[in-house]
One Martini backbone bead per residue (centre of mass of N, CA, C, O) as a GRO file, in nm:
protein
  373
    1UNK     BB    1   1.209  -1.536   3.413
    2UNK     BB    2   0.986  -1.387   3.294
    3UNK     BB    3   0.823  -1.105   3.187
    4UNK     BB    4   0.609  -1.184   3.001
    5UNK     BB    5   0.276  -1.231   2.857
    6UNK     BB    6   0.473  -1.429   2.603
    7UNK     BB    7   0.660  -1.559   2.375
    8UNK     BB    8   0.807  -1.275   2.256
    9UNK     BB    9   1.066  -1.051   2.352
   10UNK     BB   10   1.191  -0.713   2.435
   11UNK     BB   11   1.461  -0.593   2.615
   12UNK     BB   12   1.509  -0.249   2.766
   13UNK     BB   13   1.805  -0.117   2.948
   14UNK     BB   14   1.773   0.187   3.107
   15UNK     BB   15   2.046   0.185   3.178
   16UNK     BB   16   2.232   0.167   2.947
   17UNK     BB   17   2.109   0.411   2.753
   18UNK     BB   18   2.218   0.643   3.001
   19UNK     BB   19   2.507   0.531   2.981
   20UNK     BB   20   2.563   0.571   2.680
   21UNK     BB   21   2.491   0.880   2.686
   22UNK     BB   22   2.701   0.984   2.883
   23UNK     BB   23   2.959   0.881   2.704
   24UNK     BB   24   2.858   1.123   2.505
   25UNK     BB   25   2.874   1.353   2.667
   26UNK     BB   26   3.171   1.338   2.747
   27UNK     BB   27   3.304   1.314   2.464
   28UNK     BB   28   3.197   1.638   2.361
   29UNK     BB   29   3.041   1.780   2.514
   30UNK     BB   30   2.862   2.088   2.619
   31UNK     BB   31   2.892   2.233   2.304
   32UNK     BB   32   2.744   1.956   2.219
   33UNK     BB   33   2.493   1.813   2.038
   34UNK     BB   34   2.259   1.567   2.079
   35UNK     BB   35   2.135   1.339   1.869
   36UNK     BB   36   1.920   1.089   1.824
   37UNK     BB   37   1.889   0.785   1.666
   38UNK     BB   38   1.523   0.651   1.606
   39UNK     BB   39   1.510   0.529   1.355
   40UNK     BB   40   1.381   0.199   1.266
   41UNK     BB   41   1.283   0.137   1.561
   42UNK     BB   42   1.525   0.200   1.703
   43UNK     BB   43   1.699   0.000   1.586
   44UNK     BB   44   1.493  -0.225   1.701
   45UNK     BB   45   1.415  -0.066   1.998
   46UNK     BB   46   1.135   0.110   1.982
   47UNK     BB   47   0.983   0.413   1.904
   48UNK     BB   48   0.808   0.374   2.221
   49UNK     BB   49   1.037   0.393   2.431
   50UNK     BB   50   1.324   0.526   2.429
   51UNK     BB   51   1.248   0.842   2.436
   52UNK     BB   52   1.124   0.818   2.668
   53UNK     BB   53   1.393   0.728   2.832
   54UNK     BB   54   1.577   0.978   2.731
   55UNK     BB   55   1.456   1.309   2.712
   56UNK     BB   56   1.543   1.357   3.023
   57UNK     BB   57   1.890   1.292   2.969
   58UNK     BB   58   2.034   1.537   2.746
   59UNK     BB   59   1.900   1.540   2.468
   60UNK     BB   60   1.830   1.753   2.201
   61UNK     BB   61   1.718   1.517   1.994
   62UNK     BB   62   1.541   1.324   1.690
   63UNK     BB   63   1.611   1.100   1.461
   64UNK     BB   64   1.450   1.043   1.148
   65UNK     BB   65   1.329   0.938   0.851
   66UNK     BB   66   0.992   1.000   0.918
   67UNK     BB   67   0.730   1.164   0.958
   68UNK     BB   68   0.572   0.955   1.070
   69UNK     BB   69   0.763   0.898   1.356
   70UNK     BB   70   0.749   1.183   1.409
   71UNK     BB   71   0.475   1.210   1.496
   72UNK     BB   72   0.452   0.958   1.699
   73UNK     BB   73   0.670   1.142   1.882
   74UNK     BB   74   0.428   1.358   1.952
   75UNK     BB   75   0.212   1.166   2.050
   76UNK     BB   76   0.417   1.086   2.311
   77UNK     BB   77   0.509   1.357   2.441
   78UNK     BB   78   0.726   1.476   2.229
   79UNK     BB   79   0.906   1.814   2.223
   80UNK     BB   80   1.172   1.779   2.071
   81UNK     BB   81   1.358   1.805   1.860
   82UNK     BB   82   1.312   1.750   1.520
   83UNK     BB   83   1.474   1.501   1.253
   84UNK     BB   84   1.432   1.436   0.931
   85UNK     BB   85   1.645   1.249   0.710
   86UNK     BB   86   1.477   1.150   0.512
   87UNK     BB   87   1.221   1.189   0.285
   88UNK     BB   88   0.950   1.431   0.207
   89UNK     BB   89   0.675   1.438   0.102
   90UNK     BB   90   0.540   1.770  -0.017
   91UNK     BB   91   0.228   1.718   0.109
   92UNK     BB   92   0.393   1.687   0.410
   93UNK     BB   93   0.468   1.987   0.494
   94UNK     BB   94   0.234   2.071   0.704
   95UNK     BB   95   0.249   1.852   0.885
   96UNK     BB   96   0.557   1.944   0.954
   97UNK     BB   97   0.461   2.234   1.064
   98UNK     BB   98   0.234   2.130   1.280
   99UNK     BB   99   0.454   1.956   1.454
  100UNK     BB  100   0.743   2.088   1.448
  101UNK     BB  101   0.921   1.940   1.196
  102UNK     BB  102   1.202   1.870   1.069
  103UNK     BB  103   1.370   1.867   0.726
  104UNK     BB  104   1.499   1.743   0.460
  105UNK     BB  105   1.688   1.906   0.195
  106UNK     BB  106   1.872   1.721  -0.100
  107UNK     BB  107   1.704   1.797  -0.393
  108UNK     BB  108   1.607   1.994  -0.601
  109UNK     BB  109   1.287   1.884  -0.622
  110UNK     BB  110   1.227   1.950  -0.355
  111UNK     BB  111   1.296   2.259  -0.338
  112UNK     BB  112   1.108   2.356  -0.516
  113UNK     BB  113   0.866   2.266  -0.383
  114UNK     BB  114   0.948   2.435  -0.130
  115UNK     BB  115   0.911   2.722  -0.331
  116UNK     BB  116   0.575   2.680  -0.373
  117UNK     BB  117   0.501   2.656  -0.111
  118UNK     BB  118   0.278   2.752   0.144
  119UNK     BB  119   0.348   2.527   0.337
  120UNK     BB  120   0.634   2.529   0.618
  121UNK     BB  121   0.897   2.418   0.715
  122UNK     BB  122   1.168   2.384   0.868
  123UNK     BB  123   1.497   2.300   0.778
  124UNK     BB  124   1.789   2.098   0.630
  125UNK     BB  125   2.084   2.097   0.458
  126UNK     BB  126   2.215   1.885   0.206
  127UNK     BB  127   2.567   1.781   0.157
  128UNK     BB  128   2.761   1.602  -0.057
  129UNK     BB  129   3.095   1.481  -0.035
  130UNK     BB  130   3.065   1.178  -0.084
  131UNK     BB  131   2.890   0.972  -0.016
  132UNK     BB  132   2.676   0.927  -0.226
  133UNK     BB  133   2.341   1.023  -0.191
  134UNK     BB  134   2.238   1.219  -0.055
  135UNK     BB  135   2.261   1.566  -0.197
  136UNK     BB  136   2.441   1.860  -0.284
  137UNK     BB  137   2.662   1.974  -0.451
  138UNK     BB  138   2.865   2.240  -0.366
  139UNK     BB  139   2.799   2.393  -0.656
  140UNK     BB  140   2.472   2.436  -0.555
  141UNK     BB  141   2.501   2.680  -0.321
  142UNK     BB  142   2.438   2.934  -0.472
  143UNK     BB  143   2.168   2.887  -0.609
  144UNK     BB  144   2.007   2.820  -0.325
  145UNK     BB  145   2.054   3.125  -0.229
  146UNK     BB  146   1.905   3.253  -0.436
  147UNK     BB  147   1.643   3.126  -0.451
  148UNK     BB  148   1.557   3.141  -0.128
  149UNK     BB  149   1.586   3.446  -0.113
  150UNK     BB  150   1.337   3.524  -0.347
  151UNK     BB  151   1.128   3.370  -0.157
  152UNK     BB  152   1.105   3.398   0.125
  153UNK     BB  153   1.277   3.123   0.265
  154UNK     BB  154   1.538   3.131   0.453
  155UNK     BB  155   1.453   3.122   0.757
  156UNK     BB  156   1.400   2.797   0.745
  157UNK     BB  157   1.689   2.757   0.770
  158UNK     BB  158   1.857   2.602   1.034
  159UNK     BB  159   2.055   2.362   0.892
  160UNK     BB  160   2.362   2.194   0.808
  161UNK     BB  161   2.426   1.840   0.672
  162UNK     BB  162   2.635   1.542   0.646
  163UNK     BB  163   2.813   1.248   0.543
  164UNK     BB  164   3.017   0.975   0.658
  165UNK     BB  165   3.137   0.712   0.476
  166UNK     BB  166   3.449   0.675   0.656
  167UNK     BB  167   3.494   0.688   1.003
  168UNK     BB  168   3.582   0.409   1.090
  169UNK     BB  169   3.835   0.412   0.914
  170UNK     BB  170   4.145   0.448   1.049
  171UNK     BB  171   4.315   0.401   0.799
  172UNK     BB  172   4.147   0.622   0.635
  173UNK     BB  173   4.117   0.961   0.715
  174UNK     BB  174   4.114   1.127   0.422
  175UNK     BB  175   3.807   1.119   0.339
  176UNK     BB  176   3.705   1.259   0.585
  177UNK     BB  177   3.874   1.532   0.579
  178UNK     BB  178   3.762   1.576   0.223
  179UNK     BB  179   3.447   1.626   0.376
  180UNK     BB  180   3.490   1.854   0.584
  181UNK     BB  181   3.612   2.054   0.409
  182UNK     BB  182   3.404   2.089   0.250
  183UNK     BB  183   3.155   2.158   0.429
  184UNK     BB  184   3.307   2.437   0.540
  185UNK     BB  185   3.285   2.590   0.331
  186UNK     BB  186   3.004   2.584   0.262
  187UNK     BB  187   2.961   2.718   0.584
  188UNK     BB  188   3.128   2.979   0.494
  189UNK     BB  189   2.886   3.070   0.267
  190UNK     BB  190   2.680   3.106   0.427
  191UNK     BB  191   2.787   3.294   0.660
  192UNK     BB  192   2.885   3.536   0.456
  193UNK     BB  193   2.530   3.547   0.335
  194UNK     BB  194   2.374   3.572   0.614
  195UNK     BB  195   2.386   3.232   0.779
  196UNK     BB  196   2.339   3.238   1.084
  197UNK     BB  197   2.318   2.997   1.282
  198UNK     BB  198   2.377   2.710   1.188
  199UNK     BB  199   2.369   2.370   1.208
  200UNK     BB  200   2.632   2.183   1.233
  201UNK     BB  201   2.626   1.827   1.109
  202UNK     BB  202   2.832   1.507   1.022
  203UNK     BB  203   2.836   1.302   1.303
  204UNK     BB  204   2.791   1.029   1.386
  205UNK     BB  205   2.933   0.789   1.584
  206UNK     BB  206   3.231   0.759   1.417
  207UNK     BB  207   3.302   1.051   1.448
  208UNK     BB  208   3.260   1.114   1.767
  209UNK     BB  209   3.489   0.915   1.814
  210UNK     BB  210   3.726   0.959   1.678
  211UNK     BB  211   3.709   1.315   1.669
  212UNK     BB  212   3.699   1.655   1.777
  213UNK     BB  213   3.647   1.784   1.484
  214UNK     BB  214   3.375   1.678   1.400
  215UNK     BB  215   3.134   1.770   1.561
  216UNK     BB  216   3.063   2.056   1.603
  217UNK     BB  217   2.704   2.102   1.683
  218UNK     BB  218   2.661   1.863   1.631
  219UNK     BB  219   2.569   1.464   1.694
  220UNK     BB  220   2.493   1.153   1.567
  221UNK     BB  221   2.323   0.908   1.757
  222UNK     BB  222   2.296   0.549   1.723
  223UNK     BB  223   2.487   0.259   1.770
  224UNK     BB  224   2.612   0.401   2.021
  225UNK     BB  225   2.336   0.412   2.204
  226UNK     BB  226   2.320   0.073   2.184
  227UNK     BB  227   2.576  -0.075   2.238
  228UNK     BB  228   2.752  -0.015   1.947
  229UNK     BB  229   2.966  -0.038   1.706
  230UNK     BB  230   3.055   0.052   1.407
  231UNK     BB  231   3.329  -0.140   1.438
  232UNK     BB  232   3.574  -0.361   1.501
  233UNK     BB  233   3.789  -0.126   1.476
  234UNK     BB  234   3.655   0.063   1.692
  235UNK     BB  235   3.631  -0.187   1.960
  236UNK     BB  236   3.968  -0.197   1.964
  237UNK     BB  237   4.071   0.115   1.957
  238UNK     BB  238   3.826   0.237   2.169
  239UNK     BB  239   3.779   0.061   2.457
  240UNK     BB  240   3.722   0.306   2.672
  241UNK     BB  241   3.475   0.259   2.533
  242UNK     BB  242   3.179   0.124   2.758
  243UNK     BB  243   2.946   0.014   2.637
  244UNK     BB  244   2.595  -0.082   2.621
  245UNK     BB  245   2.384  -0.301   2.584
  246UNK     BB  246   2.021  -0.263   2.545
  247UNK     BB  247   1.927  -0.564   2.416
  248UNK     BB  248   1.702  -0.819   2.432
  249UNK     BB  249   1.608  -1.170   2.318
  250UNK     BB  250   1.298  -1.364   2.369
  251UNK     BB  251   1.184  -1.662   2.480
  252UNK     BB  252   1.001  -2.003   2.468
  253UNK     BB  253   0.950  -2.266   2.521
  254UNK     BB  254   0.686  -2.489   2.368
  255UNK     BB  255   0.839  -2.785   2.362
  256UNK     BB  256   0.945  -3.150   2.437
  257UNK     BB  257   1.154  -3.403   2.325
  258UNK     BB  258   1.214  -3.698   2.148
  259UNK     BB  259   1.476  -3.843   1.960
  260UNK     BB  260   1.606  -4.057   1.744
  261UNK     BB  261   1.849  -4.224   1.604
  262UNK     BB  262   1.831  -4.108   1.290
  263UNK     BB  263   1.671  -3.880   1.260
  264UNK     BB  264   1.468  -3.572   1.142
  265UNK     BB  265   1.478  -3.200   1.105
  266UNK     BB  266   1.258  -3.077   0.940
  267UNK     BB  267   1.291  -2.968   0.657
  268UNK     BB  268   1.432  -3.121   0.416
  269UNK     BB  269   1.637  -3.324   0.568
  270UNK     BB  270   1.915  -3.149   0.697
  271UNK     BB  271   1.917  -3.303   0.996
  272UNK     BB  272   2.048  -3.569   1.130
  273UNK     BB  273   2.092  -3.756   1.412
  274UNK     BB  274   2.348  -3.930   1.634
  275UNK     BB  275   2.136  -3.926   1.879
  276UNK     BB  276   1.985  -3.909   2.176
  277UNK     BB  277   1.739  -3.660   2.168
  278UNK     BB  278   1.671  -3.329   2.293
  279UNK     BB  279   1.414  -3.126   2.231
  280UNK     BB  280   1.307  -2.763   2.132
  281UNK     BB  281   1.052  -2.568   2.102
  282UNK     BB  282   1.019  -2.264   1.936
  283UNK     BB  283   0.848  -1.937   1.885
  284UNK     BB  284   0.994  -1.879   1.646
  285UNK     BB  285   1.116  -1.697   1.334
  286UNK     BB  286   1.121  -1.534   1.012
  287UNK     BB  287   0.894  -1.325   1.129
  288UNK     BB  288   1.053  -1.231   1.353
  289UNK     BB  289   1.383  -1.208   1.287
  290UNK     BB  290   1.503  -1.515   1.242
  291UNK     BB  291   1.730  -1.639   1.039
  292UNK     BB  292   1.767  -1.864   0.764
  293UNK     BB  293   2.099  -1.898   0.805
  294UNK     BB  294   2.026  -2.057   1.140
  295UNK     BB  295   2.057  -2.310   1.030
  296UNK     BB  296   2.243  -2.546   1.220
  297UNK     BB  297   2.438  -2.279   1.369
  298UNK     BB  298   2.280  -2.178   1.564
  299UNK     BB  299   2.228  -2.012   1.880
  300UNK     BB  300   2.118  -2.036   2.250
  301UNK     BB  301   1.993  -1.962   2.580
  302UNK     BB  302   1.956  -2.232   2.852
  303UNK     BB  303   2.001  -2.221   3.188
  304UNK     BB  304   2.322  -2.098   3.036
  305UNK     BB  305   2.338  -2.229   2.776
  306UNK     BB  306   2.426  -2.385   2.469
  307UNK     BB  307   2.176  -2.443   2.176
  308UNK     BB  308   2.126  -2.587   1.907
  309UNK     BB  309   2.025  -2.554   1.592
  310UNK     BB  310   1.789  -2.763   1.411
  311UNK     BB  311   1.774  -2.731   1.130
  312UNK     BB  312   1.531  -2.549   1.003
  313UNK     BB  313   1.412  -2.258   0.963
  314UNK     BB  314   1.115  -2.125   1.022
  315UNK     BB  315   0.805  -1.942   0.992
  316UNK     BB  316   0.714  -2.003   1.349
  317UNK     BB  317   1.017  -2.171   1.414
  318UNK     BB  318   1.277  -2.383   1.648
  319UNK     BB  319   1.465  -2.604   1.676
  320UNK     BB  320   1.668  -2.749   1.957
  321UNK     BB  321   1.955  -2.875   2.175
  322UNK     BB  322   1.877  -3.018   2.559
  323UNK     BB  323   2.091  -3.208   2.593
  324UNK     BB  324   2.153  -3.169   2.943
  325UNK     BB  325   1.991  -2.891   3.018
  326UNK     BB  326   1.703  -2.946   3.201
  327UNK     BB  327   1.451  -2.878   2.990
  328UNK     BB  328   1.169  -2.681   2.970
  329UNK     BB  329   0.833  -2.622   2.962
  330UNK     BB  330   0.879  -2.206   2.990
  331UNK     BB  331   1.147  -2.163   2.924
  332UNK     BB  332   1.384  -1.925   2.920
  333UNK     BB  333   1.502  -1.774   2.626
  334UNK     BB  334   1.810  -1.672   2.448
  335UNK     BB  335   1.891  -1.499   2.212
  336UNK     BB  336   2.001  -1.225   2.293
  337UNK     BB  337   2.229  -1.201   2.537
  338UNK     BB  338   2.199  -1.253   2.847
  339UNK     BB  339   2.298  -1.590   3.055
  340UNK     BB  340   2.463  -1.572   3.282
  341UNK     BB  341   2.785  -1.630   3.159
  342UNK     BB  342   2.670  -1.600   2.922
  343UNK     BB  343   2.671  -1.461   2.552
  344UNK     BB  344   2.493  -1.308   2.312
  345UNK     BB  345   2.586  -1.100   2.047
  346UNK     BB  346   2.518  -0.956   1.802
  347UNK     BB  347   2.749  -0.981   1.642
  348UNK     BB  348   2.741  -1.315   1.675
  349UNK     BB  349   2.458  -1.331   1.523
  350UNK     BB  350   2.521  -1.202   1.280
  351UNK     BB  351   2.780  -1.345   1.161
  352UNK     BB  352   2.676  -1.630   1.161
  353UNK     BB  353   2.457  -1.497   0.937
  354UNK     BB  354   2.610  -1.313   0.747
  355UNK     BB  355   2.557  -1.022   0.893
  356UNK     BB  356   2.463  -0.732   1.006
  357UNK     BB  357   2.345  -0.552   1.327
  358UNK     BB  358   2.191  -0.372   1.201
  359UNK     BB  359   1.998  -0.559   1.056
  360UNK     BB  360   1.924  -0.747   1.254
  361UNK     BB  361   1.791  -0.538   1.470
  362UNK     BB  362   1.569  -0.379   1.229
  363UNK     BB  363   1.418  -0.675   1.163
  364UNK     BB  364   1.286  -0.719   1.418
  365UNK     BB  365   0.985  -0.756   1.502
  366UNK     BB  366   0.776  -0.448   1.591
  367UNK     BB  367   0.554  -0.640   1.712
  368UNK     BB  368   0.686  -0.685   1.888
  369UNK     BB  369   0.761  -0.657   2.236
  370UNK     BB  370   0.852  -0.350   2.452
  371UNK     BB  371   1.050  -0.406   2.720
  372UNK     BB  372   1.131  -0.240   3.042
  373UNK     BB  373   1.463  -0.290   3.282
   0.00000   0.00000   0.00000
């Protein structure tokens, strides 16, 4: 059955993403607060869906990349904590204290200017023990203190936090207890000089699982929020967390024909067909977030059955091979989701494609709907 009256759509399960914030808050307990990271289109599930629909599910607040995200997240009527993670250019400093949205301090050059600004919003220090992209290292906070204070807009500072490099690597946890002892030095030297009751927070989705060391005052939940997990030995060795994915993509047949055998399919002529086959037109392609990887490799669900792909991924098309499927124009296909008894899961659709299911899920097109179900 159509869902919308699209060619193609993504469904947002708003069980599955209640269930898995429920996960997460059970995990944590009561005294740790959750950020939702609903960066890059709520990874690619819609940032005009989601946050709507856990606001009021027991989330503290949202973490996005860009002041421009955190503003449509106010214009959308959140009203929770917003914190935005990635660099926020200084003259858009007056706009996120307008809007009420927290931003990351990095990098000197950044603290300059929010220090000669005359209008400032909140912020979060960013402090790099490890991870070396953004923040200052550990040994740059002493002076980060005399000039705060001496601007006065210490106020201002709300909160510090780092980032985990390998804490999903279960294999070698010394790197990131070697990230988090740095960290706490950080934080203690900091509430040493008077910066009480600030937010202290180190852990993604990875670190919240791994171990309640890291929780510290709150948590950054991203990808298992979306009902996957960080790394394929975190879901192999933590299996006891049942998180439920939320996203599904579908398309519609668009047409449907007979090849002859020793036939042709699409572009280049890479793939001849070796009987007499029935296939259907897809309309979706490489611009829709469909890889031209999957050219040849990839499969489909119709009518809970499995369909390769035929040749190449077109940039607006592809076609599948519905030999035997009882196929039709209109009929519903899943690209990535569950259909009847199979399942076509981001995780097997990313390897397919020899990519990563992060990547994979936030590249689907921003322009598709996002329709919950």
């Amino acid at each position: 059955m159509r869902t919308v009256e699209a060619r193609t759509w993504v469904e947002i399960k708003k069980s599955a993403a209640k269930h898995n914030l429920k996960i997460f808050k059970g995990l944590v307990g009561e005294g740790v607060k959750i950020w939702a990271v609903v960066k890059s289109n709520a990874y690619g599930h819609g940032l005009f869906v989601l946050p709507k629909l856990i606001n009021d599910a027991g989330v503290y607040g949202f973490c996005v990349d860009t002041l421009v995200e955190g503003v449509k997240l106010r214009e959308l009527g959140i009203n929770k904590p917003i914190l935005v993670l990635g660099f926020t250019l200084p003259q858009l400093l007056p706009l996120a204290k307008r809007h009420n949205i927290t931003i990351s301090i990095s990098s000197q050059e950044m603290f300059k200017k929010f220090l000669t600004a005359d209008t400032v919003p909140e912020f979060h220090l960013k402090i790099d023990t490890g991870m070396h992209r953004q923040g200052f290292y550990p040994a740059a906070v002493p002076s980060i203190i005399k000039e705060l204070k001496a601007s006065h807009k210490n106020k201002y500072m709300t909160g510090v936090f780092t980032h985990f490099a390998s804490a999903k690597d279960l294999n070698y946890p010394a790197y990131t207890d070697m990230q988090l002892k740095s960290f706490l030095e950080v934080c203690e030297t900091l509430n040493r000089v008077g910066f009480k009751n600030l937010m202290r927070h180190a852990s993604a989705t990875a670190g919240a699982i791994v171990s309640q060391k890291y929780h510290l005052d709150a948590v950054r939940i991203g990808i298992g929020f979306y009902g996957l997990p960080p790394s394929k030995e975190l879901e192999i060795q933590r299996n006891e967390i049942k998180l439920k994915p939320v996203l599904a993509w579908r398309t519609i047949v668009s047409e449907t024909k007979w090849l002859k055998r020793g036939g042709f399919v699409g572009y280049d002529l890479v793939e001849r067909v070796t009987r007499p086959t029935q296939m259907a037109v897809l309309p979706i392609g490489y611009w829709h977030g469909y890889p031209r990887a999957l050219s040849g490799v990839g499969h489909v669900l119709i009518r809970g059955k499995r369909a390769k792909v035929l040749g190449r991924v077109s940039m607006d098309m592809i076609v599948v091979d519905v030999t035997g499927l009882n196929c039709h124009f209109g009929d519903r296909v899943t690209l990535i989701g569950q259909d009847g008894k199979d399942e076509i899961t981001a995780q097997e659709f990313a390897a397919t494609a020899g990519a990563s299911y992060y990547e994979i899920l936030t590249r689907i097109n921003p322009l598709i709907e996002r329709v919950t179900v």
